[in-house]
N, C-alpha and C positions, 0 to 999 in steps of 0.2 A: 621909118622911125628916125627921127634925129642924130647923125653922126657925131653931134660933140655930146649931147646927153648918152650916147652907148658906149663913146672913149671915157666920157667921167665914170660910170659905172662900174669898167676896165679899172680904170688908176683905183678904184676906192674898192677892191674886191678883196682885199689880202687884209681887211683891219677885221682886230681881233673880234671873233661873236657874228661877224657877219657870216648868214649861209646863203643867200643867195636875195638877189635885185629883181623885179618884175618892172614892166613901163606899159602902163595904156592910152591913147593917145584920144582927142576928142574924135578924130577920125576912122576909131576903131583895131586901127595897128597895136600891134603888142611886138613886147620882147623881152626873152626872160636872162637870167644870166645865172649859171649856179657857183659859188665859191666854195661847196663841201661836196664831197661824194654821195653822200646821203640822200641828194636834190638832182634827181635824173632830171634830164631836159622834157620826157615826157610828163611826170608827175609834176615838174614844175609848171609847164605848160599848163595843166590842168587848171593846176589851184588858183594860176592867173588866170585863167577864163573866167573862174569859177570866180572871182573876186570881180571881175569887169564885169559883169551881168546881175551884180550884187548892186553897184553903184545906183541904177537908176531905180532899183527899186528901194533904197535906200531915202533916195530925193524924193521917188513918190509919197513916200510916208512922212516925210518934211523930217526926216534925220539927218544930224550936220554930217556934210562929207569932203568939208575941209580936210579934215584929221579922223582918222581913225584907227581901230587895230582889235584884231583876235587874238587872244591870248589863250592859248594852246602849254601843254604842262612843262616842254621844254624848249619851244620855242614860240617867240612874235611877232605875230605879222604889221609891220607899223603901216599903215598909209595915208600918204598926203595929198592932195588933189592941190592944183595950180589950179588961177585964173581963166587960163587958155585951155583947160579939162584935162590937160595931163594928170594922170594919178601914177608914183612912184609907190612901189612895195620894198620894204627892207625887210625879209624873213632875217632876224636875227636870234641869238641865244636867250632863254628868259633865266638870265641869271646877269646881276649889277654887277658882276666879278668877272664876267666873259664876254660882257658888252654895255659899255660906256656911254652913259645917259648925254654924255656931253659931244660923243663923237655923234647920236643920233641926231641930236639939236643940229651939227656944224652942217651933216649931211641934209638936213629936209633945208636949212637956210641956203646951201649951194644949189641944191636945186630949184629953188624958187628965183635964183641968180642968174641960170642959165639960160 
């Protein structure tokens, strides 16, 4: 997995609402990162498997997977796909007061930077 997208993930891990980072690669590598207790490296493991094995059948059914996200009762899972098939996960807080619609925007715009 890419060393400057795993350090950007690192720097960006302490902003408020966020619980944890997932990265899937067009190559099939993953990597997860948890920023709460809550988000064991195995369950997070999981749920990004369980999200990368979603994408193609996603695109089989000609569903956009630029963007997308499960919205879950107190948390959501944002996901962005790049050009190059990387797809980022941001498991964040589903609450506008515990995570800022505008730190997610800066976040999916750096990653498409990088």
């Amino acid at each position: 997995m890419n060393p400057t997208i795993q350090q950007w993930i690192t720097d960006n891990a302490r902003i408020t609402g966020v619980l944890a980072f997932g990265l899937h690669g067009s190559d099939k590598s993953s990597f997860t990162f948890s920023c709460h207790p809550s988000f064991s490296a195995e369950a997070l493991e999981n749920a990004w498997r369980c999200v990368a094995e979603t994408i193609p059948v996603l695109q089989l059914n000609r569903f956009p997977t630029a963007r997308f996200r499960w919205v879950f009762k107190e948390v959501v899972l944002h996901c962005e796909r790049r050009r190059d098939g990387m797809c980022l996960g941001i498991f964040a807080k589903n609450d506008a007061q515990l995570f800022d619609a505008n730190e997610l925007d800066r976040l999916l715009m750096e990653f498409h930077g990088l």
